[in-house]
N, C-alpha and C positions, 0 to 999 in steps of 0.2 A: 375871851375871844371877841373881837368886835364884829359888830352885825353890819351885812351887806344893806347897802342903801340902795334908791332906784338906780341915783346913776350907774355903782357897781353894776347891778345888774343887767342894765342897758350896753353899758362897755361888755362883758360876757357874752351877751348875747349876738352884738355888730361882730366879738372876734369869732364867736363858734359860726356864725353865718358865712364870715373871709374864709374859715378854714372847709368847712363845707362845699361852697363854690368853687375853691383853688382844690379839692380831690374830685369833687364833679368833673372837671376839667382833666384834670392831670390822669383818671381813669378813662375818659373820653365818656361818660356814660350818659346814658338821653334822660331828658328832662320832659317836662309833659310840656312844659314852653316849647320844646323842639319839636313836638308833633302836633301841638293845638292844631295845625291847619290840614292834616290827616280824617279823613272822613272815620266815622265808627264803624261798629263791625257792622250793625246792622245796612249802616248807608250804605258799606261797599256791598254786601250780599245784595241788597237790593240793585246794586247799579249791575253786579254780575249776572244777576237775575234779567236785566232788561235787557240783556248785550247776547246772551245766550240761547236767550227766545228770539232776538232778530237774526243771529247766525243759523240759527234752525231753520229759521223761515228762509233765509236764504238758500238753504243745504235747499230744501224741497222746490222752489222756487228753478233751481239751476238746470234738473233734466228737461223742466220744460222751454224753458231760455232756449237750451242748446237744441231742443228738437227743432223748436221754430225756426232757429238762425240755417239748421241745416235744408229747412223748407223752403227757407229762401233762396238762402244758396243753390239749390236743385231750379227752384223757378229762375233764378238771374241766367244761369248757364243755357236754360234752356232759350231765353230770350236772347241772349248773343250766339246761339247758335241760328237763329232762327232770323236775325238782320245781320248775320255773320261778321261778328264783331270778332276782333282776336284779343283773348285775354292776356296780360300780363302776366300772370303767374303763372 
């Protein structure tokens, strides 16, 4: 039996790599090339973490918005009643 030389082996290896890449493909299946630009698990918990503490603070944030806006609106009404302005709506 004759012994494989490099190049054999180089030729084996270029065709198992062709066949490799043509069922990669032909299964559709993801490659870590296809997600390198995908953050890690830690990155995204971190990013959800920062996104979820500013929607909080917003949640908390919103009764007081809305009291004020109603303060005003009570003080506006009361000024156009009072140079008797006619409101629009």
């Amino acid at each position: 039996m004759a012994k494989l030389d490099d190049d054999d082996l180089k030729s084996i290896k270029d065709l198992m790599e062709i066949t490799f890449d043509e069922k990669i493909e032909e299964k559709e299946l993801v490659t870590k090339d296809d997600i390198k630009h995908l953050p890690t698990k830690d990155e995204f918990y971190q990013k959800m973490d920062e996104v979820v503490g500013e929607l909080k603070a917003v949640r908390e944030e919103l009764p007081i918005i809305s009291h004020q806006l109603s303060n005003h609106d009570d003080r506006i009404e009361k000024i156009e009643e009072k140079l008797q302005i006619i409101s629009s709506n």
